[in-house]
Backbone of each chain as ProteinMPNN parsed JSONL, in Angstrom:
{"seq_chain_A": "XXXXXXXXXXXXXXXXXXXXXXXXXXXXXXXXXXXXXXXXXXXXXXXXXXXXXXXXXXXXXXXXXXXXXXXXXXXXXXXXXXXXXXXXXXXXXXXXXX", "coords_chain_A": {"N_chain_A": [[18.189, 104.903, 18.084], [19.088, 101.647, 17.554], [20.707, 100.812, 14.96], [22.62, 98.879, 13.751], [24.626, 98.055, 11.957], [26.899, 98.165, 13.041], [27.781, 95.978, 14.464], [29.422, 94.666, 16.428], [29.317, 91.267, 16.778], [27.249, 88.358, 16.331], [24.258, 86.754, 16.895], [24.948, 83.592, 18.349], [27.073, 83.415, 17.964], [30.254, 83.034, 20.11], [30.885, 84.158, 23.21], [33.568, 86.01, 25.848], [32.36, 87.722, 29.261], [33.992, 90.535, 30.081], [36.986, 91.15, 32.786], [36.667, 93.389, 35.583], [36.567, 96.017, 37.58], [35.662, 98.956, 37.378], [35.711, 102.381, 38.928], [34.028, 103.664, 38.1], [30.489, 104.738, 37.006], [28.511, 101.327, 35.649], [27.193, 98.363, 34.133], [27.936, 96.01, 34.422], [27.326, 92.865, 36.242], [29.567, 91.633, 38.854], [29.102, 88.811, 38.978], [29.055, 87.42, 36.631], [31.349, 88.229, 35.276], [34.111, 86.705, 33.34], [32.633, 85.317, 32.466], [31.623, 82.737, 30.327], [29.765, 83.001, 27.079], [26.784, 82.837, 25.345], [25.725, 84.79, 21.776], [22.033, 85.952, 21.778], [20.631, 87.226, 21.514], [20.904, 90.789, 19.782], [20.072, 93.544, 20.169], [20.39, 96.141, 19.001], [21.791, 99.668, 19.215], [22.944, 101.568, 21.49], [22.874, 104.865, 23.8], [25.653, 105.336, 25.906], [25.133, 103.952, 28.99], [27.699, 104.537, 30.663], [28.697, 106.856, 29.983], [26.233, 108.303, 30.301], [25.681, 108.237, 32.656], [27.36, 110.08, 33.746], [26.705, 112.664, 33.012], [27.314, 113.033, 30.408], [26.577, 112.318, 26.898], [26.751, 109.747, 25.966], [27.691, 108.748, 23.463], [29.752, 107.191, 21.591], [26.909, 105.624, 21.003], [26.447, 102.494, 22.05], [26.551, 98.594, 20.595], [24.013, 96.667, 22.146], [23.794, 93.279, 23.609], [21.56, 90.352, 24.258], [22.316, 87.78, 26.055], [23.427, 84.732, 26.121], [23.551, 82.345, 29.128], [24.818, 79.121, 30.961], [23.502, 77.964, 33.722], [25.728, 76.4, 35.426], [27.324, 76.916, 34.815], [28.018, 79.371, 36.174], [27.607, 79.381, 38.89], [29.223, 77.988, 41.38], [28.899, 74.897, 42.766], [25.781, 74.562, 41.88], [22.511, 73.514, 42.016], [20.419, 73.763, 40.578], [18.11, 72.633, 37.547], [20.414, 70.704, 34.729], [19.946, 71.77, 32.323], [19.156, 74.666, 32.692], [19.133, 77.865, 32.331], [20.78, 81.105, 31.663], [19.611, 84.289, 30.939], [21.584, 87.441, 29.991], [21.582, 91.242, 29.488], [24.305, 92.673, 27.987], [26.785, 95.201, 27.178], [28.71, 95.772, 24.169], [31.095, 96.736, 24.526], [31.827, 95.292, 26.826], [32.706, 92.623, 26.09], [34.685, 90.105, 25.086], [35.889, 88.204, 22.505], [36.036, 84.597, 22.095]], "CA_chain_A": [[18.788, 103.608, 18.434], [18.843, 100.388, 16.571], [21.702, 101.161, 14.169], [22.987, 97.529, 13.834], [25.691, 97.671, 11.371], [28.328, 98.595, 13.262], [27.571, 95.584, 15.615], [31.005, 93.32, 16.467], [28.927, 90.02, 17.231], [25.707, 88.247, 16.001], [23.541, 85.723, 17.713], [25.364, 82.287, 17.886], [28.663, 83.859, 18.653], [30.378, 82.696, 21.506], [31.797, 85.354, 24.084], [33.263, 86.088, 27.138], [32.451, 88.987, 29.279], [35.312, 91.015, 30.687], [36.595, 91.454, 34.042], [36.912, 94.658, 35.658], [35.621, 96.929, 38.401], [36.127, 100.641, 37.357], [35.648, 102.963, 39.796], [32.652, 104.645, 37.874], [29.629, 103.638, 37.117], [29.115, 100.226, 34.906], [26.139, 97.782, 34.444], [27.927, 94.55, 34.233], [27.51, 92.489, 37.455], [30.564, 90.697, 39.243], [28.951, 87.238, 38.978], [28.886, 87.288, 35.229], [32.533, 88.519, 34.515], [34.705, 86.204, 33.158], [32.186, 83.772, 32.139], [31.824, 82.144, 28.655], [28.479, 83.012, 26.794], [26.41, 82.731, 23.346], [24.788, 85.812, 21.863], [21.157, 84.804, 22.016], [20.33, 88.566, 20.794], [21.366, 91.53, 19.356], [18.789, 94.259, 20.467], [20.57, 97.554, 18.525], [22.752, 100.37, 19.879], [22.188, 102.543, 22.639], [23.828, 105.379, 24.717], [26.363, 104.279, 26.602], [24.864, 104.6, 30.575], [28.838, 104.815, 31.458], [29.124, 108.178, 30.122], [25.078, 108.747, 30.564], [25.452, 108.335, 34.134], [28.068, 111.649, 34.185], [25.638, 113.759, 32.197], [27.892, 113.031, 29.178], [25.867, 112.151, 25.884], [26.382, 108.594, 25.891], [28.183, 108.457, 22.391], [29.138, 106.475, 20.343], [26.382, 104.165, 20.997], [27.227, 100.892, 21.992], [25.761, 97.723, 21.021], [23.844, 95.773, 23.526], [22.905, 92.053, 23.15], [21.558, 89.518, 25.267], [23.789, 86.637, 26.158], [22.679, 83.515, 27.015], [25.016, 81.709, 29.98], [24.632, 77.829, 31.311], [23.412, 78.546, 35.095], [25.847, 75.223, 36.147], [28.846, 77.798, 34.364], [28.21, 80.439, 36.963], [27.727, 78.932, 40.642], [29.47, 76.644, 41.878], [27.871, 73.694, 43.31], [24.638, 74.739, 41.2], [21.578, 72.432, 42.405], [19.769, 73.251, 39.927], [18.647, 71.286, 36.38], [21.699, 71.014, 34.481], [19.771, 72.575, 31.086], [19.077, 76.17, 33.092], [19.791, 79.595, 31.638], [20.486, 82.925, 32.519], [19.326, 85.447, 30.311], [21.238, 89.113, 30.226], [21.758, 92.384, 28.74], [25.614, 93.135, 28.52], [26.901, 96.045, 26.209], [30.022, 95.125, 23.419], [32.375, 97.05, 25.127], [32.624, 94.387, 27.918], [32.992, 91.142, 25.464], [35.694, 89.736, 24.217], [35.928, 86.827, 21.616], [36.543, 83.419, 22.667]], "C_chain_A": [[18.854, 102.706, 17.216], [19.758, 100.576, 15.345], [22.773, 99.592, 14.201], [24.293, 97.465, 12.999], [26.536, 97.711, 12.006], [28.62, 97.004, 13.775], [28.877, 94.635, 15.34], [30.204, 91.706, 16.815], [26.904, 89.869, 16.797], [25.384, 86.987, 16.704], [24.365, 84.199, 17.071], [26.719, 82.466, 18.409], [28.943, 83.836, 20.454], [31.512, 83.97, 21.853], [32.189, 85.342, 25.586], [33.255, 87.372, 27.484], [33.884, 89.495, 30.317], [35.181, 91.365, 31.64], [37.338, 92.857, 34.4], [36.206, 95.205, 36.679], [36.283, 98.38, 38.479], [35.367, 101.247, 38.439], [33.802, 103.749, 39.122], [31.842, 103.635, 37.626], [29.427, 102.403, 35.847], [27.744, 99.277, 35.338], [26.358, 96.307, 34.405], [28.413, 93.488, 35.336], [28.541, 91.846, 37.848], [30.382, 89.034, 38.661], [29.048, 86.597, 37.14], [30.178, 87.803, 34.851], [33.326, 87.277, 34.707], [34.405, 85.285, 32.758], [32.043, 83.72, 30.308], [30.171, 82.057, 28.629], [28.048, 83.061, 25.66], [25.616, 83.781, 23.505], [23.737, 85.315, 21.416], [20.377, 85.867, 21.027], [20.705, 89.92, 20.286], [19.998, 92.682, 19.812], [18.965, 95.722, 19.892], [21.827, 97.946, 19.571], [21.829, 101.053, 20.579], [23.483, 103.435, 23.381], [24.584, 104.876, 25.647], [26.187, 104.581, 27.85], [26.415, 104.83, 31.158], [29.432, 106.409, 31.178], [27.481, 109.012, 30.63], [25.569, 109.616, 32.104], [26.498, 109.467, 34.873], [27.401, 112.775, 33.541], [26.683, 114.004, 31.064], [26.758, 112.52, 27.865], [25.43, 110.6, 25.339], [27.058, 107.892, 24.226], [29.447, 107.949, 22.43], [28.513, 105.42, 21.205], [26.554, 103.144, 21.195], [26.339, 99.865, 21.777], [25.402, 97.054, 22.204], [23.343, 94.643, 23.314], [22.8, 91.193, 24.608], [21.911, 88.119, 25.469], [23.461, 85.65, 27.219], [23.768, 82.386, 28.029], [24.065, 80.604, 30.764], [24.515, 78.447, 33.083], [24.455, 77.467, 36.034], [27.453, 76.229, 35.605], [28.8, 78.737, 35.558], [28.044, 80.082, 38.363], [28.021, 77.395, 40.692], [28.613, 75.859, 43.033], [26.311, 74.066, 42.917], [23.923, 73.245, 41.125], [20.533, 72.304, 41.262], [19.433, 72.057, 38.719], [19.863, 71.993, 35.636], [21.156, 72.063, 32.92], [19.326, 74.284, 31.856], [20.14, 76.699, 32.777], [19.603, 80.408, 32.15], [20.611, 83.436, 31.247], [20.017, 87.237, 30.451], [21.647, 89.558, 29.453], [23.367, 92.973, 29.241], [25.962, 94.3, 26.828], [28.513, 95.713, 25.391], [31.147, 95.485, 23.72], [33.344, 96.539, 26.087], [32.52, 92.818, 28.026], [33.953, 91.141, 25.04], [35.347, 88.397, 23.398], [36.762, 86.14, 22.049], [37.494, 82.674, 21.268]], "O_chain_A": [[18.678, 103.083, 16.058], [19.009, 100.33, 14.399], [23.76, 99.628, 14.935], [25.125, 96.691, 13.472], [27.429, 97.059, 11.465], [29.768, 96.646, 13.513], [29.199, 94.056, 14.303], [31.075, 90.938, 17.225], [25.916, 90.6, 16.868], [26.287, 86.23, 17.062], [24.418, 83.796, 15.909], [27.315, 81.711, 19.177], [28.365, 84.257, 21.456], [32.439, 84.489, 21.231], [31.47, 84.85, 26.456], [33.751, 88.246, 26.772], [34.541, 88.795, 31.087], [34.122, 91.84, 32.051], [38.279, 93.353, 33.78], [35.031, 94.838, 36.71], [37.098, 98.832, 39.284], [34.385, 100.644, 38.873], [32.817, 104.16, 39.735], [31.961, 102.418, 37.764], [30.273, 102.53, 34.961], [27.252, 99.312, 36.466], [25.456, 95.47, 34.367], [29.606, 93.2, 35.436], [28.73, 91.045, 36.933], [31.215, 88.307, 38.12], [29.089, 85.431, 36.748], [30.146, 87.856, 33.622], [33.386, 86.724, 35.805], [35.166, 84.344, 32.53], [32.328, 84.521, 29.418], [29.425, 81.504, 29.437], [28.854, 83.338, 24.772], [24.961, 84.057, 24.511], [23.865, 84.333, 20.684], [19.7, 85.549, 20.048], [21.068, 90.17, 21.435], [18.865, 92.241, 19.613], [18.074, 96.547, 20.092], [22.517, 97.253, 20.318], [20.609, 101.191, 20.501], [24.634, 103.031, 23.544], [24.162, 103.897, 26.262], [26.93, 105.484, 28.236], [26.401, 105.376, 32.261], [30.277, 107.014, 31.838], [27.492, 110.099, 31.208], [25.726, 110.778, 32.479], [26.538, 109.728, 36.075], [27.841, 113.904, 33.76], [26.921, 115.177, 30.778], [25.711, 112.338, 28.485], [24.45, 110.233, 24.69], [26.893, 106.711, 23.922], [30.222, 108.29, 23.324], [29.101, 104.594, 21.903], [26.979, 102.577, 20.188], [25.329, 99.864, 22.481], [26.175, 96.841, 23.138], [22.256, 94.724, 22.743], [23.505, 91.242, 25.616], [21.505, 87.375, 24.576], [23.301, 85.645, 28.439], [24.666, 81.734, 27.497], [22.927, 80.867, 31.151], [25.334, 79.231, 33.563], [24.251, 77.48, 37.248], [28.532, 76.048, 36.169], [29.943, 78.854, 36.0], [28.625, 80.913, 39.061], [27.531, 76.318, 40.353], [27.875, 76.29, 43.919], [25.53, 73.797, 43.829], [24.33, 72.227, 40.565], [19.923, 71.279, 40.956], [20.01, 70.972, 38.665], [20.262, 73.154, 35.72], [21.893, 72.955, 32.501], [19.247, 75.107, 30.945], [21.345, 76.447, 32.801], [18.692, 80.709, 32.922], [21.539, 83.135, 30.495], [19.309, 88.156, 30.863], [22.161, 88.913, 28.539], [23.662, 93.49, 30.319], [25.458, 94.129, 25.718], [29.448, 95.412, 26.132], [32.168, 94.881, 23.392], [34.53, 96.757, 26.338], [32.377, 92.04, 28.969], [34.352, 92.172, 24.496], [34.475, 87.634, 23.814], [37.897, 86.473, 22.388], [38.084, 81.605, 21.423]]}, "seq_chain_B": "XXXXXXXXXXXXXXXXXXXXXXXXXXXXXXXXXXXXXXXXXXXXXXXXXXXXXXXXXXXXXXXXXXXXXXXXXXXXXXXXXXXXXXXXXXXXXXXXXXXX", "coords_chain_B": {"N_chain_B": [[37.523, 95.129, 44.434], [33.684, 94.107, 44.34], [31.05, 96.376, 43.975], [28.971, 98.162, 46.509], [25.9, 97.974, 45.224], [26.26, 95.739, 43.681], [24.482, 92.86, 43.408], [24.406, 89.948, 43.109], [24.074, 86.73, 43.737], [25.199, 87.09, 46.341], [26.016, 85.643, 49.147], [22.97, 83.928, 51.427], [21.229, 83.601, 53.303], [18.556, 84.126, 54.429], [15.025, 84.375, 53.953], [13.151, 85.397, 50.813], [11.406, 88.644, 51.307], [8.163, 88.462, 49.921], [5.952, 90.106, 50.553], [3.083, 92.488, 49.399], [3.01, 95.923, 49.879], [1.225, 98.779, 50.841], [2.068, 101.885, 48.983], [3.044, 104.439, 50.588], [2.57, 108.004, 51.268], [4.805, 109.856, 50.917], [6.38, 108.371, 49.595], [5.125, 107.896, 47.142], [5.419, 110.989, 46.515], [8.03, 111.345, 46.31], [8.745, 109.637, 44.097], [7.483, 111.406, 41.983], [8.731, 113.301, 42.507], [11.087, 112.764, 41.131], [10.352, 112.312, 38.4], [9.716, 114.657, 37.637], [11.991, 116.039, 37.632], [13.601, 114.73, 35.889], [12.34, 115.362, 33.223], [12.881, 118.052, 33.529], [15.635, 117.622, 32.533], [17.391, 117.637, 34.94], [18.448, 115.668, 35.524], [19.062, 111.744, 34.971], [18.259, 108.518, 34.383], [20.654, 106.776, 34.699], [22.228, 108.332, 35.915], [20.817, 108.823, 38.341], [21.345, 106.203, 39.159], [23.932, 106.14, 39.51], [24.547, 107.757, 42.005], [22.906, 106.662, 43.649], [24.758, 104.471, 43.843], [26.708, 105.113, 44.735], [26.562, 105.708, 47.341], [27.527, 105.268, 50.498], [28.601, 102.025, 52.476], [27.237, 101.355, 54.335], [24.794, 102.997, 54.759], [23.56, 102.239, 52.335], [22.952, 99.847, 53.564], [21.253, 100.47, 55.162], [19.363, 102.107, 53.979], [15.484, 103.039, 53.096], [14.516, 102.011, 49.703], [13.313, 104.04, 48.396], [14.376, 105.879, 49.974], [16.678, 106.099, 49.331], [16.896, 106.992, 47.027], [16.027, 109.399, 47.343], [18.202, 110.344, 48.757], [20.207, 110.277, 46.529], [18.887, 111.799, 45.042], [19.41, 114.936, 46.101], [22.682, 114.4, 45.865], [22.99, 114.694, 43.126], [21.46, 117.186, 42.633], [22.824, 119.175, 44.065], [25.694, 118.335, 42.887], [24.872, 119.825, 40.488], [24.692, 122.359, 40.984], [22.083, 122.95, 41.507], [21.135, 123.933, 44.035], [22.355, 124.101, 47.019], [24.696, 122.16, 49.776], [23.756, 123.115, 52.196], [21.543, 124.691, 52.212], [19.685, 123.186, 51.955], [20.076, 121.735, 53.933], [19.459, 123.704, 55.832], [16.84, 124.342, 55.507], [15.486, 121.469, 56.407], [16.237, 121.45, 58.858], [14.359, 123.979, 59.424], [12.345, 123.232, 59.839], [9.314, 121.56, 61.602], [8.857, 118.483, 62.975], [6.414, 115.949, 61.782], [3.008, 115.889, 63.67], [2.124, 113.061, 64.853]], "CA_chain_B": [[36.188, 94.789, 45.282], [32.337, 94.434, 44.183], [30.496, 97.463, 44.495], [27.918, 97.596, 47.64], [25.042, 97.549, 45.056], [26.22, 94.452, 42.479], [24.289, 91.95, 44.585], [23.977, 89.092, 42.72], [24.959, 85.426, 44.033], [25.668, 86.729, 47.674], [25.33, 84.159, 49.931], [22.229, 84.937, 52.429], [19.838, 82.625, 54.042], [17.338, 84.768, 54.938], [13.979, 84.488, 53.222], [12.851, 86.911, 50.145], [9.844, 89.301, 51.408], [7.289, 88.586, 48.979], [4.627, 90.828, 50.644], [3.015, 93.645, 49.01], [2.556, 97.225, 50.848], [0.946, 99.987, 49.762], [2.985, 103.13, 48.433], [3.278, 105.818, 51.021], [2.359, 109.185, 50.687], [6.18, 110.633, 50.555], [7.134, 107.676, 48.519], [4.864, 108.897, 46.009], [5.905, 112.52, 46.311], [9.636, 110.889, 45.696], [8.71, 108.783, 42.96], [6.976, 112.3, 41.578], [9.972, 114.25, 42.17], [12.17, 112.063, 40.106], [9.69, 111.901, 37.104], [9.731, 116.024, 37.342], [13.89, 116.445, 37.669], [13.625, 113.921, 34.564], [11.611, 116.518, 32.333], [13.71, 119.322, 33.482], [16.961, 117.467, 32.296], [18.015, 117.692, 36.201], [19.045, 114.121, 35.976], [18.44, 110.8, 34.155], [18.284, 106.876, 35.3], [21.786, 106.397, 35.197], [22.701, 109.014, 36.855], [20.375, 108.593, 39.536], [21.275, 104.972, 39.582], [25.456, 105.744, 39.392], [24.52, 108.406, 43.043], [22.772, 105.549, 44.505], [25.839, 103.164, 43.74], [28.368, 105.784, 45.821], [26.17, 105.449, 49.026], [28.378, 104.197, 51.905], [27.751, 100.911, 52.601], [26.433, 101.608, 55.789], [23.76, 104.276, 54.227], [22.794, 101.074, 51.554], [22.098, 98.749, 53.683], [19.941, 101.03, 56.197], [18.07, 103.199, 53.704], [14.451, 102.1, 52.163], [14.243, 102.096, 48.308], [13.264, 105.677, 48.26], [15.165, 107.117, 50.952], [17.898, 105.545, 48.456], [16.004, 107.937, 45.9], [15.857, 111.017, 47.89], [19.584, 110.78, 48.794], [20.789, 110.298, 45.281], [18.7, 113.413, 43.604], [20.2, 115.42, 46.564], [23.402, 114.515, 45.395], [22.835, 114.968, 42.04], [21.033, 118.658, 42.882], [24.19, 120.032, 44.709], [26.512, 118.658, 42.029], [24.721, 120.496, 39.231], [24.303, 124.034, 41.787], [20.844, 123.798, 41.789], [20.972, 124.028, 45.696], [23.487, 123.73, 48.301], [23.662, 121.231, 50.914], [23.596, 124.068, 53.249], [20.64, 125.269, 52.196], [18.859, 121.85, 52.3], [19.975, 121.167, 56.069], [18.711, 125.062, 56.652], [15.321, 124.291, 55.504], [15.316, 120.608, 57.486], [16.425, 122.499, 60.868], [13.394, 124.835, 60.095], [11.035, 121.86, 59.753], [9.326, 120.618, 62.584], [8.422, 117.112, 62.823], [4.919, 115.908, 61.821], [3.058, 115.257, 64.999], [1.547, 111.774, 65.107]], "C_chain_B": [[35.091, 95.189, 44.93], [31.879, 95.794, 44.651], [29.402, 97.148, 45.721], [26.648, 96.904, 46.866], [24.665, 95.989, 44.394], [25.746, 93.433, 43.549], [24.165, 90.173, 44.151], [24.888, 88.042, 43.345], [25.693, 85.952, 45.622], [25.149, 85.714, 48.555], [24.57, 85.082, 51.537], [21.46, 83.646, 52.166], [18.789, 83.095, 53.984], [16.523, 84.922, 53.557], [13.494, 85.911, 52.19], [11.472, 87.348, 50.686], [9.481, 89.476, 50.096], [5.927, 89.311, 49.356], [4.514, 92.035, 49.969], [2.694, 94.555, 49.672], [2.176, 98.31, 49.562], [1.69, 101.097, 49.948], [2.607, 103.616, 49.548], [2.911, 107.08, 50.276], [3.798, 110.051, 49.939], [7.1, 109.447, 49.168], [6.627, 108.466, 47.07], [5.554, 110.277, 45.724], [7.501, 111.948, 45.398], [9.726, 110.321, 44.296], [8.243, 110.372, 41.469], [8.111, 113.284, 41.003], [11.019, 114.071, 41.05], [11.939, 112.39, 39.092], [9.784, 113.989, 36.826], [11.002, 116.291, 37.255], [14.068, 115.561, 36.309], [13.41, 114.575, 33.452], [12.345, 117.509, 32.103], [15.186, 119.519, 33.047], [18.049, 117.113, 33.206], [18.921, 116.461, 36.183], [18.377, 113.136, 34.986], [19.222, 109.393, 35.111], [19.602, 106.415, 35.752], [22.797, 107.356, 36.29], [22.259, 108.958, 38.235], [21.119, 106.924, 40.22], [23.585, 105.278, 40.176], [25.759, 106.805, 41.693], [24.166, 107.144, 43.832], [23.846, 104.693, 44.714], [27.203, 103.747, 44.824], [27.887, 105.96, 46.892], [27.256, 104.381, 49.496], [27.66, 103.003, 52.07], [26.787, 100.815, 53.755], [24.306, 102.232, 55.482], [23.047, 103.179, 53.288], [21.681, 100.488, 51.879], [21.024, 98.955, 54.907], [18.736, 101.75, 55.555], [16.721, 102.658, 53.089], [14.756, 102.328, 50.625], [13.939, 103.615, 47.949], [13.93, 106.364, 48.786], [16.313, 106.774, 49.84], [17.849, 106.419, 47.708], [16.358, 109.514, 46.002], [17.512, 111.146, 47.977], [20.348, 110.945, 47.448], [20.309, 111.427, 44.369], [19.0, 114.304, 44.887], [21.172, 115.938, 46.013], [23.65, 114.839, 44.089], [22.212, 116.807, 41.886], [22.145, 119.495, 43.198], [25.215, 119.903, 43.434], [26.171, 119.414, 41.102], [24.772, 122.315, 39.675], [23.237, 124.054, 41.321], [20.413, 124.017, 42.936], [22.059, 123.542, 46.367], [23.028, 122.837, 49.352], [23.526, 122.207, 52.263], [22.073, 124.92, 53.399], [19.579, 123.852, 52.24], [18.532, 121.184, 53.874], [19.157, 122.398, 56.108], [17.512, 124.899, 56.624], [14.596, 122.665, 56.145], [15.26, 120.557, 58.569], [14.919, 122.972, 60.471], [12.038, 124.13, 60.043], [10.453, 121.708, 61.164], [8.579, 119.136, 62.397], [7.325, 116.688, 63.218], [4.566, 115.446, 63.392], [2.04, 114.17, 64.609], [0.015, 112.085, 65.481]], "O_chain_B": [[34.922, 96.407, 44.977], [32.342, 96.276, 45.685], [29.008, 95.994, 45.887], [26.184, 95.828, 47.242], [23.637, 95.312, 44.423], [26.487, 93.153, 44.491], [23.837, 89.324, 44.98], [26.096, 88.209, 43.514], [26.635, 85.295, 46.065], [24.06, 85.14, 48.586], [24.957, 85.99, 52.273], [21.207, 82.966, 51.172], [17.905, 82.449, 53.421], [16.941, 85.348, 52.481], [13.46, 87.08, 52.573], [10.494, 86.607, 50.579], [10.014, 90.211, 49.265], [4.927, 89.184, 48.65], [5.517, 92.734, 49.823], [1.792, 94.177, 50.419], [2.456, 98.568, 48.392], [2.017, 101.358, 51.106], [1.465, 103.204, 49.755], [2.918, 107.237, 49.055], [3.85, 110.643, 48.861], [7.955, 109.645, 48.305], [7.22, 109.2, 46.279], [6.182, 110.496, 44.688], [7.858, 112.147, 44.237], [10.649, 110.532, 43.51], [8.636, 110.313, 40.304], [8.375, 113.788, 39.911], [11.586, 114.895, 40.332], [12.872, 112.834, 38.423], [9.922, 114.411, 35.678], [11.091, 117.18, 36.408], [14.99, 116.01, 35.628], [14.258, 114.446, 32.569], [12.597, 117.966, 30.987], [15.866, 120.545, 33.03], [19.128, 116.599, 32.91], [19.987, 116.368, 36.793], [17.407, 113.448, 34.295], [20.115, 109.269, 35.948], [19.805, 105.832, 36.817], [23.699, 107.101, 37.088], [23.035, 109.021, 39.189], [21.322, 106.637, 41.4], [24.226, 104.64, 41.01], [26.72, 106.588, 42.432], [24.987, 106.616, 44.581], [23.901, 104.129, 45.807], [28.145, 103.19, 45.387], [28.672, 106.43, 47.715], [27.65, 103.278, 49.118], [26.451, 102.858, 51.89], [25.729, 100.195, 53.86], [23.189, 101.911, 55.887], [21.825, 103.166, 53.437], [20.531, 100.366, 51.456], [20.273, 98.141, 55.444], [17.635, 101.994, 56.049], [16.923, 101.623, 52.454], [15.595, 103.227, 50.57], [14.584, 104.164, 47.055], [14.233, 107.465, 48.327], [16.893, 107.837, 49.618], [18.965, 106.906, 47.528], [16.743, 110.393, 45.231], [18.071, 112.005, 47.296], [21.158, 111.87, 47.393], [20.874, 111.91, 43.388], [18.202, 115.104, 44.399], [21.245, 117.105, 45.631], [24.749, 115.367, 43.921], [22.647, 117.52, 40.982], [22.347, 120.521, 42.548], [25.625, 120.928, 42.89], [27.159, 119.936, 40.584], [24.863, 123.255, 38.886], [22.992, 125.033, 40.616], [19.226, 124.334, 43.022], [22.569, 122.455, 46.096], [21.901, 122.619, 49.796], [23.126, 121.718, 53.319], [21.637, 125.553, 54.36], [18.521, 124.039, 52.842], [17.653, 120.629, 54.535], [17.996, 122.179, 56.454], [16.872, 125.239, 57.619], [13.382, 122.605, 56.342], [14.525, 119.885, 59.292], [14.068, 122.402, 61.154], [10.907, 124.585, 60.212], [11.336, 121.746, 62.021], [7.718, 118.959, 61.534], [6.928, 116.759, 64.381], [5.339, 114.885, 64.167], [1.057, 114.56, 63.978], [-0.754, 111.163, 65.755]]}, "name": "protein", "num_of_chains": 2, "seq": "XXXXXXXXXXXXXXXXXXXXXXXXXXXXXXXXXXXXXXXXXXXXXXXXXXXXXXXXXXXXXXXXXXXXXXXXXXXXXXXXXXXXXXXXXXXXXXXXXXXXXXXXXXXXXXXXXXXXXXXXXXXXXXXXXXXXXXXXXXXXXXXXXXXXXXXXXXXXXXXXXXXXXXXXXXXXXXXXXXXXXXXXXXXXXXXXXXXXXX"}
């Protein structure tokens, strides 16, 4: 793992994640597509669970960082305080640049 | 349309069970089985996790956390031919059911 050069985005960079529901499998939840987020982390590369999860090899690697999103950006009518964060792990294949 | 499992942000009233129970005997065994089909190559997390995700919705939202388990390295057993599901019902028929 951890092979960082390749990586398309470094902490600070603003992104959004992409929307999509492929038929296979895929780790990036509904409620979080389409929203606008900062990378908070960069954590390396890793197999990619979308070919894992067919007993494919998982190559090329994909980065994965964790991407920090305003919790008042993602639900509407959000009660909470207005400075809450969500914290997750999305892989670079399903960011785009803002 | 969302998959059955992506659950996040559905709207639901009903209270989270925060109680703890203790493991089961078969849970264990299940939890066992996994960690041995893991070793053997049989399968890995995403795969187990991508079988769980093609349960009917019906089958989701009735099965426990393990039975979720057991059905998904099933499916994952038959697709690779390390057993038929014919031979899985045959040896469930010749079961009989613990007696209480």
């Amino acid at each position: 793992m951890a092979n960082n050069g390749a990586a398309k985005y470094k902490p600070g960079d603003l992104v959004r994640v992409k929307v999509g529901v492929p038929p296979t499998h895929f780790r990036t939840p509904e409620y979080i597509q389409g929203k606008e987020g900062r990378i908070e982390t960069l954590w390396g590369a890793f197999p990619n669970p979308e070919s894992l999860a067919y007993g494919g090899d998982g190559l090329p690697a994909q980065p994965l960082y964790q991407i920090e999103f305003s919790q008042s950006d993602l639900w509407r009518d959000y009660k909470g305080n207005s400075g809450d964060k969500l914290f997750i792990d999305i892989y670079e294949h399903w960011l785009e640049e803002i | 349309m969302r998959k059955v499992h992506d659950r996040g942000g559905w709207p639901n009233e009903d209270p989270i069970d925060h109680d703890e129970h203790e493991m089961e005997e078969w849970e264990r065994q299940v939890d066992a089985l996994n960690s041995v089909l893991g070793e053997k190559g049989l399968k890995n997390t995403d795969q187990l996790r991508r079988a769980i995700e093609s349960l009917d919705i019906k089958s989701y939202e009735s099965l426990a956390y393990y039975e979720k388990w057991t059905a998904a390295m099933e499916m994952l057993l038959v697709e690779q031919g390390v057993m038929t599901t014919e031979e899985i019902d045959a040896k469930m028929n010749s079961m009989q059911p613990e007696q209480k």
